[in-house]
C-alpha positions as CSV (number, residue, x, y, z in Angstrom):
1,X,64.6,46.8,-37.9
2,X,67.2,44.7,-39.1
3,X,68.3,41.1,-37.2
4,X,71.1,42.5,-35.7
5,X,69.9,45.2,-33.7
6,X,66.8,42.4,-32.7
7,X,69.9,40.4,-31.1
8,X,71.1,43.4,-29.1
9,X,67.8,44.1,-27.7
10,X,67.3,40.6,-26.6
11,X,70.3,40.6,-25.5
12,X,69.8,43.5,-23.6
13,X,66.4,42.3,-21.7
14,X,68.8,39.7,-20.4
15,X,71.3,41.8,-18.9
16,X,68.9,43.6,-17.2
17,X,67.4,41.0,-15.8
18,X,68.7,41.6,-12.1
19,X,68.9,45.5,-12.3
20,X,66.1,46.6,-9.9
21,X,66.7,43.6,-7.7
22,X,69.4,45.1,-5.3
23,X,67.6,48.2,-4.7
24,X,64.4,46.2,-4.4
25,X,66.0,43.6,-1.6
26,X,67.6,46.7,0.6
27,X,64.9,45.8,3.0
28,X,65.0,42.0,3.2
29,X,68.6,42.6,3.3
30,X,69.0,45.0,6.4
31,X,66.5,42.5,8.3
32,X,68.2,39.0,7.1
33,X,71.8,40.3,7.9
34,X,71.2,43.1,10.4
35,X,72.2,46.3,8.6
36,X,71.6,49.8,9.0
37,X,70.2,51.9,5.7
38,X,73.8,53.2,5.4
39,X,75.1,49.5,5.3
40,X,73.0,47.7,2.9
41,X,73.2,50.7,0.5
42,X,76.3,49.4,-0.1
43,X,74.7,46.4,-2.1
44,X,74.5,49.2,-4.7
45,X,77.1,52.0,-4.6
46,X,80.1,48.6,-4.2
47,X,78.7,47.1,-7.7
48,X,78.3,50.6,-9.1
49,X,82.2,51.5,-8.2
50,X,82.9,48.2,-10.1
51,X,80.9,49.1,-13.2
52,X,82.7,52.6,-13.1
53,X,85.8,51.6,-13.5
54,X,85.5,49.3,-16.6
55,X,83.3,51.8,-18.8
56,X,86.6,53.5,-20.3
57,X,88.1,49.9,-20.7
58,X,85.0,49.0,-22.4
59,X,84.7,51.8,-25.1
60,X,87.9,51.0,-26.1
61,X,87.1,47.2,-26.6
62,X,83.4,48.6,-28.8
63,X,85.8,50.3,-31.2
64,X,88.2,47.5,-31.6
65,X,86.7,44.0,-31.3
66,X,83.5,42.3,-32.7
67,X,80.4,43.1,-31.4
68,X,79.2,39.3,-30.9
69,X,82.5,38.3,-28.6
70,X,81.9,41.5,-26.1
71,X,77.9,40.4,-25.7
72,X,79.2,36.9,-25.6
73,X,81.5,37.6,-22.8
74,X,78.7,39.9,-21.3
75,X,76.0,37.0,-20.6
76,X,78.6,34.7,-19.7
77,X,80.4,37.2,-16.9
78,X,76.2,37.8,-15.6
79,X,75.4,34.4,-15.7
80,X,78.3,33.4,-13.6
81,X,78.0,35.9,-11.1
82,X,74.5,34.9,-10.9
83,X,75.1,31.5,-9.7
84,X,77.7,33.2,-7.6
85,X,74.9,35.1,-5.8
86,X,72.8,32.4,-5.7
87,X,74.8,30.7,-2.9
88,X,75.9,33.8,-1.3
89,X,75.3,33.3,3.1
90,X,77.1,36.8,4.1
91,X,76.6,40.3,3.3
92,X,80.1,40.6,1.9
93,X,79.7,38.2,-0.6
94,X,76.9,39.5,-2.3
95,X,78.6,42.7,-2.4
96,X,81.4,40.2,-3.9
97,X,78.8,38.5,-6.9
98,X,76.8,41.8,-7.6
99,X,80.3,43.7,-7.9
100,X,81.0,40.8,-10.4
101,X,77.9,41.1,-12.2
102,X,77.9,44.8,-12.4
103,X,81.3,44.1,-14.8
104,X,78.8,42.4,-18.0
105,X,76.3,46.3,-18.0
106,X,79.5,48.1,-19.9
107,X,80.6,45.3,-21.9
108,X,77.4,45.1,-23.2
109,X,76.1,48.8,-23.2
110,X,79.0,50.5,-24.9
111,X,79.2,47.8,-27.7
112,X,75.7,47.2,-27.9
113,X,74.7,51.1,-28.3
114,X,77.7,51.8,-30.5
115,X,76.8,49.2,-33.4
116,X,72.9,50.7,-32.9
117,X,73.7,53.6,-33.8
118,X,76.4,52.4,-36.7
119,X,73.7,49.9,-38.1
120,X,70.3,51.7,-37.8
121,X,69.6,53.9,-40.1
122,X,69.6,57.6,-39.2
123,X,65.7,58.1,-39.7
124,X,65.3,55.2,-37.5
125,X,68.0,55.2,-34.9
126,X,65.3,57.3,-32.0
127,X,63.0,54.1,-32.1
128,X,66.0,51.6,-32.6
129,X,67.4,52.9,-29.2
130,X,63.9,53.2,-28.5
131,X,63.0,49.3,-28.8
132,X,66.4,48.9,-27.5
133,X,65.7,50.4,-24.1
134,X,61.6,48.8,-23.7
135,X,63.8,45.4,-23.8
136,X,65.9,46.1,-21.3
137,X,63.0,47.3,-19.3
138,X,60.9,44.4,-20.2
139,X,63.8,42.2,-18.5
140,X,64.1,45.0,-15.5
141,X,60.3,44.3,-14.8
142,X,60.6,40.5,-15.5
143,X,63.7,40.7,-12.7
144,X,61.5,42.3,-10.1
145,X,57.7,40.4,-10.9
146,X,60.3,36.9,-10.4
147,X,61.7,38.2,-7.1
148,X,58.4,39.2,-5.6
149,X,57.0,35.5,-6.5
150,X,60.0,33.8,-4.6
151,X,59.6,36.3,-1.9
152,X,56.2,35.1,-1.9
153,X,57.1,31.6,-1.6
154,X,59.6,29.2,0.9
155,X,62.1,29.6,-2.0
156,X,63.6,32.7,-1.5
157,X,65.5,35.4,-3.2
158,X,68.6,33.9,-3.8
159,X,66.3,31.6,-6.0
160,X,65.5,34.6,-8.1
161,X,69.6,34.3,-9.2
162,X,69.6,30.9,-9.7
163,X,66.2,30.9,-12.2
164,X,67.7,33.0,-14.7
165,X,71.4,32.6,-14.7
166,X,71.0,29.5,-17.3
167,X,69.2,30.6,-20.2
168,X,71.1,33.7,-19.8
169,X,74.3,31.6,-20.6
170,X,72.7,29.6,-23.3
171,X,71.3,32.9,-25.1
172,X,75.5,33.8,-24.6
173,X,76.6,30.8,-26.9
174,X,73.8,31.5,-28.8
175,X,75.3,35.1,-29.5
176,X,78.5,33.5,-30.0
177,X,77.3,31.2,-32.9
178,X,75.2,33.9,-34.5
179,X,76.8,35.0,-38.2
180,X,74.5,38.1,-37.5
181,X,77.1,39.7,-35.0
182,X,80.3,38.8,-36.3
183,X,80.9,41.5,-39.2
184,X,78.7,44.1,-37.1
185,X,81.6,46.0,-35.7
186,X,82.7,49.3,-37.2
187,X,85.4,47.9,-40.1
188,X,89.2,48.5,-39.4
189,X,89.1,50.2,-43.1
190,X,86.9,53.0,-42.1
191,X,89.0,53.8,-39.5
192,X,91.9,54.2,-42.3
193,X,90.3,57.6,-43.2
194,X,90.3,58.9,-39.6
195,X,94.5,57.3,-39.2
196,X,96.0,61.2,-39.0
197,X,93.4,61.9,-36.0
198,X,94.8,61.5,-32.7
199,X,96.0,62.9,-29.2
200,X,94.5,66.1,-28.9
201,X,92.2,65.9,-32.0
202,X,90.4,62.8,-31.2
203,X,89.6,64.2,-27.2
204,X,87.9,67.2,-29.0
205,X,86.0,64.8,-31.5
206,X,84.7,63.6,-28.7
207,X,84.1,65.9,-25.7
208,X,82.6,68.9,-27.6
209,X,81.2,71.7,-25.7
210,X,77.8,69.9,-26.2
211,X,78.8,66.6,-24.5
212,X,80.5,68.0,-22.2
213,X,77.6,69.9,-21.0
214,X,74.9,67.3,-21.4
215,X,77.4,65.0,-19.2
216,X,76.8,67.7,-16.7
217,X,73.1,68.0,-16.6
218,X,72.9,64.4,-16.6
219,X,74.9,63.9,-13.8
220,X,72.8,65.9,-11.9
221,X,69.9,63.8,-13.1
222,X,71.5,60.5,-12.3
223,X,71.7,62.0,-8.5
224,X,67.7,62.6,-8.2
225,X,66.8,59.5,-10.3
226,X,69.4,56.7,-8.7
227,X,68.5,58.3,-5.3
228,X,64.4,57.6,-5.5
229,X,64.9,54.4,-7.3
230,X,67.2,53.0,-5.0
231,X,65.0,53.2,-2.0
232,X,61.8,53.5,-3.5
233,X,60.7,50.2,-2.1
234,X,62.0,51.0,1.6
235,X,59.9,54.3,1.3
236,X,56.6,51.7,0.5
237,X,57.7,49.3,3.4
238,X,59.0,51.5,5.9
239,X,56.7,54.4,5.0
240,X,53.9,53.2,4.1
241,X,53.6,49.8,5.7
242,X,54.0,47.6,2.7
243,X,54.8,43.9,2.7
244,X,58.0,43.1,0.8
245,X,56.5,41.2,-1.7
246,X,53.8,43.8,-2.4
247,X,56.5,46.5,-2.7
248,X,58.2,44.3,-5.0
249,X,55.8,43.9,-7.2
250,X,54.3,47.3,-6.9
251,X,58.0,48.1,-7.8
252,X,58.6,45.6,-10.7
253,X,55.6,46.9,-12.8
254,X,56.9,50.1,-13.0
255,X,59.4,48.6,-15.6
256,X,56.4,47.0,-17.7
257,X,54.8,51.0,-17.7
258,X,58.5,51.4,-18.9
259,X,58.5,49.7,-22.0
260,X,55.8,52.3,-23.5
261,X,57.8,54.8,-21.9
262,X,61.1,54.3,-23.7
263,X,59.0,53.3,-26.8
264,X,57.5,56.9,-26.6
265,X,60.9,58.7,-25.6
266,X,62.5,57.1,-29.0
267,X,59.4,58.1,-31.2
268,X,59.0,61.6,-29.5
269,X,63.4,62.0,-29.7
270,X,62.4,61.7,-33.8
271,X,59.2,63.9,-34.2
272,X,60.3,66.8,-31.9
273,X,64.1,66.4,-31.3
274,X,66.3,64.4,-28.3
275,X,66.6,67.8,-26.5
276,X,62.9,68.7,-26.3
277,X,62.3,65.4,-25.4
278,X,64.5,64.7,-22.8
279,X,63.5,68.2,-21.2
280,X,59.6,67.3,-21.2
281,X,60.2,63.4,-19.8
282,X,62.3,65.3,-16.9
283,X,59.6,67.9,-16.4
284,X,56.7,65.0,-15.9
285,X,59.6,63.1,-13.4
286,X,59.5,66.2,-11.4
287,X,56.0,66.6,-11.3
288,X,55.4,63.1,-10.8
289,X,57.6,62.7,-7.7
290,X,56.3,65.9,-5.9
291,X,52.8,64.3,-5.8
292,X,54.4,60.7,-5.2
293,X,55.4,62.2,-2.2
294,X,52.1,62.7,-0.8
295,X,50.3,59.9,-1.8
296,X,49.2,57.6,1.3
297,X,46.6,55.3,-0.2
298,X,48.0,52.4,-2.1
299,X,45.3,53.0,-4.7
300,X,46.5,56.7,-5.3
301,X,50.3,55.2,-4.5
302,X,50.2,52.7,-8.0
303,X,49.0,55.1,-10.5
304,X,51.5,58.0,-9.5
305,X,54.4,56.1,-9.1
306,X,54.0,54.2,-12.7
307,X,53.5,57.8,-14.2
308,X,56.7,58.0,-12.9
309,X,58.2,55.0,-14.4
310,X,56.9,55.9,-17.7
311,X,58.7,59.1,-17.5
312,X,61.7,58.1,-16.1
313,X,62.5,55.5,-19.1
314,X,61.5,57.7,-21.5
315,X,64.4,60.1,-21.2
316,X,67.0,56.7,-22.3
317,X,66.6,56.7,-25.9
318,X,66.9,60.5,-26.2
319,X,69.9,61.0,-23.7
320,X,71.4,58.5,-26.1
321,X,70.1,60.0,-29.3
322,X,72.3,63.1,-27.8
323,X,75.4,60.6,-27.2
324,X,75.7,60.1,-30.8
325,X,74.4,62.8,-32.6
326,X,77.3,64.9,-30.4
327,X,80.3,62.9,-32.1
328,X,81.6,61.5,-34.9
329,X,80.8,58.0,-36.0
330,X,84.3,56.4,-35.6
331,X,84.2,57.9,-32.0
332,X,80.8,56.4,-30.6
333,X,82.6,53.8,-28.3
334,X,84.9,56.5,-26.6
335,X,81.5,59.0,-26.0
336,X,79.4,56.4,-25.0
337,X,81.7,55.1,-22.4
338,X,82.2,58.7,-21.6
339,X,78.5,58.7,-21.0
340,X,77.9,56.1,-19.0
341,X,81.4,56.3,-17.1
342,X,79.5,59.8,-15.6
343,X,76.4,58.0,-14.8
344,X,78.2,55.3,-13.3
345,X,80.5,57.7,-11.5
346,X,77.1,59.5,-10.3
347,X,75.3,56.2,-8.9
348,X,78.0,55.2,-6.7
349,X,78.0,58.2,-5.1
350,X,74.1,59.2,-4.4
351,X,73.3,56.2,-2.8
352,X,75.4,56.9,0.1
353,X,74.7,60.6,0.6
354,X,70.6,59.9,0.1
355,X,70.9,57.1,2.6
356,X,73.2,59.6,4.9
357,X,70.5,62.5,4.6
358,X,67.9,60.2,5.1
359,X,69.3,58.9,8.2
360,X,69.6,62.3,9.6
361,X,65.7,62.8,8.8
362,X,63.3,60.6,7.3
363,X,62.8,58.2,4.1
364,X,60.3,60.7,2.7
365,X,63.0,63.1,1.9
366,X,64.5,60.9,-1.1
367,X,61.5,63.3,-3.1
368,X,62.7,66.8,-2.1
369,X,66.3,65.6,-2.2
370,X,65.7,64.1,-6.1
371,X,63.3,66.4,-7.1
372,X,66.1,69.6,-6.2
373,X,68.4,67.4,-8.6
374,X,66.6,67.1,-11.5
375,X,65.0,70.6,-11.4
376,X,69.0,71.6,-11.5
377,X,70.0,69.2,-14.4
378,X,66.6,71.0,-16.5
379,X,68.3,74.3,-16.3
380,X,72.0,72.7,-17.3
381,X,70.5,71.3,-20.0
382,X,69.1,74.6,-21.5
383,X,73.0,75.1,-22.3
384,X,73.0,72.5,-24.5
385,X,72.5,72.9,-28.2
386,X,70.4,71.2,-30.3
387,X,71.5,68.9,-33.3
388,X,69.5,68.6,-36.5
389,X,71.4,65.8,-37.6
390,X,73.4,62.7,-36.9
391,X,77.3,63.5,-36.9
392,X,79.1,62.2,-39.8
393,X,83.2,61.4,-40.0
């Protein structure tokens, strides 16, 4: 792969860094501040509201400025908030930091994914996005294996914040200096050809029938998967008697399994197409959730749930795959943000209503209640017609 897209990647395990740690600190957060389930889901859906509304912002900025001063200003808006967080003595402001945070993940994704898929070539853009999602899960698992050590320890989990915020600020001015980044962006004279479209012509570039349906099924998707992810470790503590620490870590190497996982989805994306793909890693979610579900020994409990996490980060790289395939070249910062604006959009809303039906019955319903959501996004995405090649301008 060329430098350039090694940059991103990096620079992606980085921003990823602090991902699974809200969800996995909901229960060391409803005993250290005194919360009910409801409450301290807030630690998410708050941050996620945040990150909703600067994904349109964001695609406009990918098709418009430099790729290395958007990942630049990415690192150095997550390591700030990190220190933020780091101090933080009130439920409210972590809310505040993690809302902060949450502003660097669009920054970084819409640009970041719009000059893969620019840069790579189109042979080699399913394991590009491919390597480009195992780093970010890489620095997912690296998040969660770090918090379960300070949890372990007299430290803490603000210490967790504070541990990575500085070399995540010096790999930013690192990305700043780099001459690999600075002509990566999609030229101002290829735009020249595309100067007539506009209004009404550039919406249908961009939300064709196709992306408009795939934005569908995976909003239904984002529903099941945001739900069991965000209290996955309060269904091993409360549930299943779990320390904190052990469900941390139980928890963080599901992002390690994850690295094959979204190696695989970009490889299998390539060999038997991103909508085959993403249909089969769905169908082994399902599966693997419904026995999840009944597993009580933590022997049984480890395997099962990192099936899981193999499966669930092998559908990235072809739900992206779809993203650009569906629309033209000079149009991938608008889709994308279009894209992750409904996932966004999605995971600020299912954390409350999974915490609001799981109040009204137990934690072990987060299975039923993702499982019904991601059996409905398989039959959406049935609807969805299948490219053969990458769109052109």
């Amino acid at each position: 792969m060329e430098k350039p897209i090694w940059i991103i990647c990096v620079t992606h395990m980085f921003l990823e860094l602090y991902l699974l740690i809200q969800a996995s600190l909901i229960p060391v957060i409803i005993r250290e501040f005194q919360l009910s389930l409801l409450e301290a889901s807030l630690v998410v859906t708050v941050p996620s509201l945040v990150q909703l509304s600067m994904n349109i912002p964001s695609g406009f900025f990918a098709d418009r400025l430099s790729t290395n001063h958007l990942l630049f200003v990415s690192m150095l808006i997550e390591g700030v908030s990190a220190l933020i967080v780091s101090q933080t003595n009130t439920f409210w402001a972590l809310v505040l930091g993690v809302s902060l945070m949450r502003i660097a993940s669009p920054l970084y994704h819409i640009s970041g994914l719009s000059q893969i898929s620019r840069v790579a070539k189109s042979e080699q853009m399913g394991r590009s996005i491919g390597f480009h999602n195992a780093f970010g899960s890489l620095g997912s698992a690296i998040g969660v294996i770090s918090l379960a050590i300070f949890l372990s320890t007299t430290l803490g989990w603000r210490w967790t914040y504070l541990f990575w915020a500085i070399p995540i600020l010096i790999w930013g001015f690192t990305i700043l200096m780099s001459p690999q980044l600075k002509t990566c962006r999609f030229e101002k004279t290829d735009n020249k050809n595309n100067a007539n479209v506009n209004g009404l012509r550039r919406l249908y570039l961009i939300f064709s029938s196709g992306l408009l349906i795939f934005l569908i099924a995976i909003g239904f998707r984002e529903v099941g998967n945001t739900g069991s992810s965000t209290f996955m470790t309060t269904y091993f503590v409360e549930t299943r008697n779990l320390s904190e620490s052990t469900a941390s870590l139980i928890f963080g190497l599901g992002p390690f399994v994850g690295i094959i996982g979204a190696l695989s989805g970009g490889y299998l994306g390539e060999r038997i197409g991103a909508k085959k793909a993403l249909n089969l890693n769905i169908i082994f979610c399902v599966i693997s959730l419904s026995i999840l579900s009944l597993m009580s020994q933590i022997y049984l409990l480890i395997p099962v749930y990192l099936f899981y996490a193999f499966f669930s980060n092998a559908v990235w790289a072809p739900m992206n795959l779809i993203v650009a395939n569906s629309t033209a070249v000079t149009e991938r910062g608008l889709s994308f943000s279009a894209y992750f604006f409904t996932e966004g959009l999605i995971a600020s809303i299912a954390p409350i209503l999974a915490a609001g039906i799981i109040e009204l019955s137990d934690v072990w319903f987060v299975f039923p209640f993702s499982i019904a959501f991601m059996f409905t996004s398989l039959i959406i995405l049935q609807f969805l017609p299948s490219h053969k090649k990458k769109a052109t301008t």
